[in-house]
N, C-alpha and C positions, 0 to 999 in steps of 0.2 A: 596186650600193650606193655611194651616194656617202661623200666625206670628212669630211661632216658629219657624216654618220646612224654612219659608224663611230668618230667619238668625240663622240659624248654621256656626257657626264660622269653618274657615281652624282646622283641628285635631280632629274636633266632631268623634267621631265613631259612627255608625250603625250596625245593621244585616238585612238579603233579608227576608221581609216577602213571597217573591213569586220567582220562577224563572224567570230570564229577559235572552235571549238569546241574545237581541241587532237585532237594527233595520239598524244603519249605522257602516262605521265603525271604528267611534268615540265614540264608544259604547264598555262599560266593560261589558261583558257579568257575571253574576253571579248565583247562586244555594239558592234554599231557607235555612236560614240558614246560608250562609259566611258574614263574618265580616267584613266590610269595613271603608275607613276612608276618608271623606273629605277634600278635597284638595280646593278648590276654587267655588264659584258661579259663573251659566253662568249667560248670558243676560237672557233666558229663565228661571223663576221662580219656574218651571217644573223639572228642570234640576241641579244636580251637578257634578263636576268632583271629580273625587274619586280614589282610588288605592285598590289594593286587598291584603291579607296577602301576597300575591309574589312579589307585589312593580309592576303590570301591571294596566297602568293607564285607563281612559277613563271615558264617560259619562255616568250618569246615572238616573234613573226618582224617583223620590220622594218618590212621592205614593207608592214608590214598596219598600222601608226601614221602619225602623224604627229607630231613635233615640236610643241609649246607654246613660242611665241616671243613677245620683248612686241611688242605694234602701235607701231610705229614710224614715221614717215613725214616727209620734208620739205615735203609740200604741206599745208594743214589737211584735216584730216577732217572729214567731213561727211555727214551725213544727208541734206542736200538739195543733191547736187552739180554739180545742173541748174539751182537757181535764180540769176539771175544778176543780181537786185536791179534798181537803176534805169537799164536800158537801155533806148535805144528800139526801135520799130518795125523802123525801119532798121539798124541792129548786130545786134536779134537774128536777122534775114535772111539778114546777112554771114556772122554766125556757125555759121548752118545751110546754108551755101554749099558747097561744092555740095549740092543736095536729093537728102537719102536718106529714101527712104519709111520713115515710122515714127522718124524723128532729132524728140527736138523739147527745148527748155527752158521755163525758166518765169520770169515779170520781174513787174515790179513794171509793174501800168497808167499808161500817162501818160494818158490822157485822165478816168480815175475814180480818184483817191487813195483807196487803200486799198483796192482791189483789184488782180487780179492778173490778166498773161494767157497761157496755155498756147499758145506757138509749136509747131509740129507742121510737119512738110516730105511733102508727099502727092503722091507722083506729078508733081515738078517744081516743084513751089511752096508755099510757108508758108502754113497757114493759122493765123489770130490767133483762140483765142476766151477770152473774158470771164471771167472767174472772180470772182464775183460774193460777196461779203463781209455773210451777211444774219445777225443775230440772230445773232453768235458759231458763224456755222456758214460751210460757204463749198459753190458752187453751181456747175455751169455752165450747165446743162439746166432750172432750177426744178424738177428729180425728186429727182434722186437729191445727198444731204448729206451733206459731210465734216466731221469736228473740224477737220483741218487739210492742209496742200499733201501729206505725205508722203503720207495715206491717200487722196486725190484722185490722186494720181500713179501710187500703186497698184491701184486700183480700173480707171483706162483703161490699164494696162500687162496687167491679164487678158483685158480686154475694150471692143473700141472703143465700143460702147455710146453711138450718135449721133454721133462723131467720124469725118474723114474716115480713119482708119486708127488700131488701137490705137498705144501706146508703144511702141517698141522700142528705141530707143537714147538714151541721155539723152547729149547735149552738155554736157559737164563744165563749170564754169566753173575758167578758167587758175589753175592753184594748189591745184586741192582734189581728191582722195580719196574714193573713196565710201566712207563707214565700214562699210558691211555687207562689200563685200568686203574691207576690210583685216581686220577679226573674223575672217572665216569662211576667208581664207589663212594666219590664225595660231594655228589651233585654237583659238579663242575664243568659235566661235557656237554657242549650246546650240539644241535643239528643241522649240519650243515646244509639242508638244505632250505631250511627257511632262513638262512642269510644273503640277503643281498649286496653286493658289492659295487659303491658309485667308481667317484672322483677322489684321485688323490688328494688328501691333506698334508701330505706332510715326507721325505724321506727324509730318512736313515742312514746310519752306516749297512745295516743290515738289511734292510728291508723298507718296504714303505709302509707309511701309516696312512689307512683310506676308508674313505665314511662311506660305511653301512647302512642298512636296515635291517633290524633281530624282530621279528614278529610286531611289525609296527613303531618301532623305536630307533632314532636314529642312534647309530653306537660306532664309536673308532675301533679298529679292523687293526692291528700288529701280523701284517703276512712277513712271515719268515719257509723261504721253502728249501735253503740248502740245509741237508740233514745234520750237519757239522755245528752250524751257524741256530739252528732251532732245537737242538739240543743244550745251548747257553741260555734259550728264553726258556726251558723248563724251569728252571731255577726261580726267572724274574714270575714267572705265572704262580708257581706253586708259594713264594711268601705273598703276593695278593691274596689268595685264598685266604689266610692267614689276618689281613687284615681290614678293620672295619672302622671306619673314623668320615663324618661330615666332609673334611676337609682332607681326606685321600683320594685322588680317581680310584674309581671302584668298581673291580674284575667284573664282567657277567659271565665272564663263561671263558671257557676254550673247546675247540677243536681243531682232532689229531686225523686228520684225513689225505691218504695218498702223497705221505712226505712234504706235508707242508704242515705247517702248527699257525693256527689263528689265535690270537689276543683279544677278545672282546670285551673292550670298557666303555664305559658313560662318555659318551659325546660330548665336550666341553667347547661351545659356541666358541671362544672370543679367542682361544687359541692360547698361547703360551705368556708368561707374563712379561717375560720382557720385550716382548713382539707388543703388546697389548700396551705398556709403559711407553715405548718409543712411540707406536701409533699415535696415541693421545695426547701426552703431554702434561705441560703444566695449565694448559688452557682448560683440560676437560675434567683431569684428577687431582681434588685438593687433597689438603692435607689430611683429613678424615678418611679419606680413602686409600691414601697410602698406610696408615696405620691401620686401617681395615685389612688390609691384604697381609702385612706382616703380624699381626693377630692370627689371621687365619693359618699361615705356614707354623707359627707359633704351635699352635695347638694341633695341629699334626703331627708337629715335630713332639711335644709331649707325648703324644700317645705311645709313638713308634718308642720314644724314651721308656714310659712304663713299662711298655711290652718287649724292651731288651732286645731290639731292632736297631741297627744301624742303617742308615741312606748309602753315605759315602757319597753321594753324585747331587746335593745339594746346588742347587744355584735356579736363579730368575729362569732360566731357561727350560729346566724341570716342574715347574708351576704351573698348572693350566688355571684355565678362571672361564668361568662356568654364562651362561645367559646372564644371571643374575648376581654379577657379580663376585661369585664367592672364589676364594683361592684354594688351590687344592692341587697336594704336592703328588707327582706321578713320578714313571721312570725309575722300578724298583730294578732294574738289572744288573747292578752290583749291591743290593739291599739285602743283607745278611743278620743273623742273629749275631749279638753282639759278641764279637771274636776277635782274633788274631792280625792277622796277616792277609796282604792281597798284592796281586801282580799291580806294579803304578803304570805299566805303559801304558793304562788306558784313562788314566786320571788326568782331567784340568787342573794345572799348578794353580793357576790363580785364585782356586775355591779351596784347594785343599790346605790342610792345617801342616804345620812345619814337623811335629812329631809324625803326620804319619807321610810326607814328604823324606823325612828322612829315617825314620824307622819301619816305615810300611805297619805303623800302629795304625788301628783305625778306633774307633769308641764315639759316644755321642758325646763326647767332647770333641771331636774333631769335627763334627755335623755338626755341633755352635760354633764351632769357628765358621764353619762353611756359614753358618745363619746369619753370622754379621758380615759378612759380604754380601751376601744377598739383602739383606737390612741397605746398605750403601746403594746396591744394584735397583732395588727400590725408589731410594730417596734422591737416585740420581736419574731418574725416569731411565734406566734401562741401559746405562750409558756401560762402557767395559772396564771391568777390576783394575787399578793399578795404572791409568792412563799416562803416568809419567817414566816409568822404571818401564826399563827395556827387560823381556821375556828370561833372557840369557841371568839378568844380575837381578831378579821378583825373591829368589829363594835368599841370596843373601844379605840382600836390604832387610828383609821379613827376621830373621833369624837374629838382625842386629838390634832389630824392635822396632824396627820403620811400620807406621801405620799410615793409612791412607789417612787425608783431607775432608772434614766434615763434603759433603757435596752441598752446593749452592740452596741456601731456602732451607736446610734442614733443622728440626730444631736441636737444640745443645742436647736436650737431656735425652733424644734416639741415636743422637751421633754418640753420646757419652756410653750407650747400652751398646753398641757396637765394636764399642773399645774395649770392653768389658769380655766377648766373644774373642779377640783378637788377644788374650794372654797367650805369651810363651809358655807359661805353667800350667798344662790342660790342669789340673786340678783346682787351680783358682777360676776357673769358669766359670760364668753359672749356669743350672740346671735350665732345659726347656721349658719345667715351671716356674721359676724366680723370673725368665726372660719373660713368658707370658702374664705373669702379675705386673710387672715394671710396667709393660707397654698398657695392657689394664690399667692403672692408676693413671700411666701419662694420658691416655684419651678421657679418663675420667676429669684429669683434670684442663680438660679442651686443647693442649698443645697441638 
């Protein structure tokens, strides 16, 4: 037993590398594959006690888990860690130098733009073939059709199928990670085939979001299958892993199978909150429960704070809210450790902070700006940012110190903590903590 495995702290999570049926019975019995979570160390080194996604307790042996860790890595991750873009002929040869049968990558065609061609090392030398770009589909044979390179890559890695030798070793390009096995070494990859797949909930720009079933559990489904397109949600997957908060939607897993990448998170009934706010109203949600929600986004937003996390993508609409009420902030796909710079084409003006509107700064000052919007978006049951100022002239009202209008029924001192989010000078903001003690105090003292 190692150092590690004997202190995992109460909360650690795990998945069964093996089935354990239980020998006494003080014994959690489990299935290779269920997710479990630690509760406490026994005397026995050997030994923890644990609970199961049903909240059934008992003991269990070591050896037979594995640790849940977040995916981590200094090189990028990648789904396609064989492609190596626009090299030639000649480099991709060097690079498969010396020839190992079955070694091969994949580059981008110099002689036909915008196709591609599968290097392969066979018995002492490379062989170059075509990968042909027809009608949104892609070829090598004119038989047999992929969507895209990962299902291509997969397809001759089963079987060589006219190729001088299937796949067997992908030549990494310098710097990257194969995201499947960073998943599947950090207890992260689920099995795809005890997932069931309903009804859609929900689309995307990229893909739909649609409710599952993961071994008895309902859970939302993120299908992304263009290889391009599911290569940006490695990013949004690998900080879930990372992180663990009441009040976050919370990863269960991924899988990387046949070019398409799955998202599996906790199924959150009621849907999004500003869907959930407009639904209901002021007939069904008082004011106790509007500050309940903003509480809850509060102390997410602290954690992700602590933990040197940015959102960037803040608003009512990234909120889900659970059977029971509770809020709980989703939607990390531009969610980064706390840094620099990012592309705006894909940012909502009306959430984003003027520093990084016009600096492209991002910081969790700029996620409290976004949180006193969503504070309004709240107290205004759901209603849209800025209803007066036309889209074109939002950046330069904002800039001049235009702040919105308490909304109808709100009280002074949440409209006043809103205003407070809404400095020109990120550094006069306040902290996710100071915001979540303010709202603290106001429900303490019944506003």
């Amino acid at each position: 037993m190692t150092e590690l495995e004997a202190s995992w702290p109460q909360g650690t999570e795990c998945v069964a590398k093996y089935n354990f049926k239980g020998t006494t019975e003080h014994d959690l019995p489990f299935c290779k594959g269920d997710i479990l979570t630690i509760i406490l160390a026994t005397k026995d080194s050997n030994w923890y006690k644990a609970k199961n996604c049903a909240g059934k307790e008992g003991t269990i042996p070591v050896n037979y888990v594995q640790k849940r860790e977040g995916v981590k890595s200094e090189g990028k991750l990648s789904l396609m860690p064989w492609f190596h873009g626009k090299i030639s002929r000649e480099q991709a040869e060097q690079l498969l130098s010396p020839p190992e049968t079955g070694m091969f990558l994949v580059r981008e065609s110099t002689n036909y733009p915008g196709d591609y061609t599968l290097c392969v090392s066979c018995e002492g030398k490379v062989e170059h073939y075509r990968i042909i770009y027809k009608d949104g589909q892609l070829t090598i044979d004119m038989e047999e059709y992929f969507e895209n390179l990962i299902q291509l890559v997969d397809h001759y890695t089963e079987n060589a199928d006219g190729l001088c030798t299937k796949l067997i070793n992908p030549k990494l390009e310098e710097g990257t990670l194969a995201a499947k096995d960073a998943f599947c070494k950090s207890g992260w990859a689920l099995n795809r085939e005890e997932l069931q797949l309903y009804d859609s909930i929900g689309k995307g720009e990229f893909g739909d979001v649609i409710l599952g079933d993961y071994r008895g559990s309902k859970v939302a489904v993120k299908c992304i299958k263009h290889d391009a397109t599911a290569q940006a949600f490695v990013a949004e997957a690998s900080v879930m892993t990372q992180l663990r908060h009441n009040n976050l939607v919370q990863l269960l897993g991924v899988i990387l199978e046949k070019g398409s990448l799955f998202i599996v998170t906790e199924f959150m009934t009621k849907g999004s909150l500003v869907d959930y706010l407009r639904s209901r109203g002021r007939i069904v949600l008082d004011g106790h429960s509007l500050l309940k929600f903003s509480l809850d986004v509060s102390a997410a937003m602290e954690y992700l704070e602590v933990n040197n996390f940015v959102h960037r993508d803040l608003a009512a609409r990234n909120v889900l809210v659970s059977d029971d009420n509770v809020a709980k902030v989703s939607d990390f796909g531009m969610t980064k450790e706390a840094c620099s710079t990012q592309d705006m084409a894909k940012f909502p003006i009306k959430w984003t902070a003027p520093e990084a509107l016009r600096d492209k700064l991002f910081s969790t000052k700029s996620d409290v700006w976004s949180y006193g919007v969503l504070l309004w978006e709240i107290y205004s049951f759901g209603r849209v940012p800025y209803p007066k100022i036309p889209l074109k002239d939002m950046v330069s009202h904002v800039e001049k110190g235009y702040k919105m209008e308490s909304p109808d029924g709100c009280p002074a001192v949440v409209y006043n903590t809103m205003k407070l989010c809404w400095s020109l000078d990120p550094c006069t903001r306040p902290t996710f903590h100071m915001l979540r003690e303010m709202l603290k105090h106001i429900a303490a003292q019944g506003t």
